[in-house]
N, C-alpha and C positions, 0 to 999 in steps of 0.2 A: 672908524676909530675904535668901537668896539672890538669888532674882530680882528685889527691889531691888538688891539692886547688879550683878548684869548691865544692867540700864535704866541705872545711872550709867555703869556702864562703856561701854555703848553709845552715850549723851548726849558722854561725854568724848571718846569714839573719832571722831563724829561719825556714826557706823553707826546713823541713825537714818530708814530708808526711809516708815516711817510720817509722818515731818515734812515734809508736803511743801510747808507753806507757803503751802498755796490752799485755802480753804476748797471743797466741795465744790458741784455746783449742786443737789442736792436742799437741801441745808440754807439756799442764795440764795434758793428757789422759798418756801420756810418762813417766812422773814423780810420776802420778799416780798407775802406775805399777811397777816399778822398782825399784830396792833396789839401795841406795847412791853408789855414786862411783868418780872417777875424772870424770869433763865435760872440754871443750874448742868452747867457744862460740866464731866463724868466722865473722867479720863484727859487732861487739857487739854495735856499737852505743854507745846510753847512755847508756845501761848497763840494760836495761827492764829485757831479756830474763834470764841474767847470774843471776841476784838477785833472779827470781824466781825459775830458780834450783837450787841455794843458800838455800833458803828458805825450798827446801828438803832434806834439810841433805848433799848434794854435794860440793865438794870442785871444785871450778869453776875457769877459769883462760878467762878471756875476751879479744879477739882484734878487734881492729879498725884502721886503717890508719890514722884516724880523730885526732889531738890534742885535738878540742875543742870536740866531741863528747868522748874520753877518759877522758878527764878533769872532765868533768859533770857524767859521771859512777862511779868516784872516790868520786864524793861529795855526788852522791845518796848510794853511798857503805855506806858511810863515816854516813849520817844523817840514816840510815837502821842499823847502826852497822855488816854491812854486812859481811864476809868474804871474797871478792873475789879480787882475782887480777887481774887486767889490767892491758895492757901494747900496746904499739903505734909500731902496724907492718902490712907489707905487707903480706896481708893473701897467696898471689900466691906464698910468700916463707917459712915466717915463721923463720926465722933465728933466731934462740939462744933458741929456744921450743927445752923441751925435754919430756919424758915420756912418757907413755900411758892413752892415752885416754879411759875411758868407754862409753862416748857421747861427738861427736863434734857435732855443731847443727849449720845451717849456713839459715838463715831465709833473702833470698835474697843477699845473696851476690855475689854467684860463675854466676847467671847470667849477672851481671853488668862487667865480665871480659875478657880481650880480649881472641880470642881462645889458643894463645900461653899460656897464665898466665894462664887458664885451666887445661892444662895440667902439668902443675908445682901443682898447685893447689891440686890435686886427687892424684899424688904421692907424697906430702909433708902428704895428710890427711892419705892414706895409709900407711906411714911411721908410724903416728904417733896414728893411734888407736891402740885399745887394740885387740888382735887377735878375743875377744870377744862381740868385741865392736859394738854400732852402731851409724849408721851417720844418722842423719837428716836432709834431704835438702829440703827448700822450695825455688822455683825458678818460677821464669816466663820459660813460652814455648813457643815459634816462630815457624812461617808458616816458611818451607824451603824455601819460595822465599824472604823472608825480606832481607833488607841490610847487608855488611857483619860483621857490630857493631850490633849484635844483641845476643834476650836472644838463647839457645840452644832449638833442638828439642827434643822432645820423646826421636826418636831414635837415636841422639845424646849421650843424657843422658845414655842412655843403653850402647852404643858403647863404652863411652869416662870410664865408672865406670865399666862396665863387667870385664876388669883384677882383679880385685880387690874385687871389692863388690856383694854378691846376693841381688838383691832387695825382699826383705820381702814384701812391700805394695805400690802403689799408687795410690796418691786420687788426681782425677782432680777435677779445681774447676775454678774461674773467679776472676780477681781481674782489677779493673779502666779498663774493656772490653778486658782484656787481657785472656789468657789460662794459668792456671798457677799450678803447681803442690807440692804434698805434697810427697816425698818418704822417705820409710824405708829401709834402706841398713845394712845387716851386713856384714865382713868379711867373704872371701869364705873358707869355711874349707879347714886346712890343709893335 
């Protein structure tokens, strides 16, 4: 609850460094490839990411926790003649989603969550991909010795998605001096 309302507060203040308004080129390189499908953009913000898969023919459905960050995705839909829906929920649970996903893509979000909502989190997204589907996570990476509010490690990452997902790719990289990473996960065959 708290840290919903720092996100508004943040949203309001406009202290919002993660909005930066450009979709990223891993996520261009993705849609670049891929034939349309449904997506489910996690942590959507204002609504950057989910417009530009929009943009490729995808039927997109956006969340954010954020009112005022929901608000403004809905007016950029809106002035874009966009297709996409958003809707105001808790990505660690996701309550009243249904479907299958052909791409969730979650550009920062599942780091910023406690390890409990985590793990809600991975089996809410496992639920709800397409058996064929793939997931997109960019996340910050943490030293195992940080605090215990912190982003996940490597092999975290590995450990906490291995039920579920094979990772396809990933690409390390550095973001505000941090380690941070790009993965491609799909469903593990049945």
């Amino acid at each position: 609850m708290i840290r919903n309302l720092l996100f508004e507060l943040r949203y309001l203040l406009g202290d919002t460094p993660w909005d930066t308004e450009i979709s990223p080129p891993e996520l261009i390189e993705f849609m670049e490839t891929q034939p349309p499908g449904q997506a489910l953009d996690l942590g959507c913000g204002t609504g950057t990411n989910a417009l530009t898969i929009s943009s490729y023919g995808w039927e997109v459905i956006g969340v954010d926790s954020s009112h005022l960050a929901i608000r403004r995705a809905e007016e950029k839909a809106q002035l874009e003649a966009a297709r996409v829906e958003f809707q105001r929920l808790d990505v660690s649970r996701l309550r009243g989603l249904t479907g299958e996903f052909d791409l969730i893509l979650d550009i920062g979000c599942y780091h910023s969550l406690s390890l409990h909502a985590r793990a809600r989190y991975i089996q809410r997204v496992a639920q709800l991909i397409h058996p064929r589907g793939t997931y997109l996570l960019y996340t910050w990476l943490s030293d195992i010795h940080e605090a215990q509010a912190r982003p996940p490690s490597a092999k975290e990452i590995e450990q906490e998605f291995s039920p579920h997902f094979a990772r396809i790719t990933q690409q390390l990289g550095t973001e505000q001096d941090r380690t941070s990473a790009w993965y491609w996960m799909q469903v593990h065959p049945a």
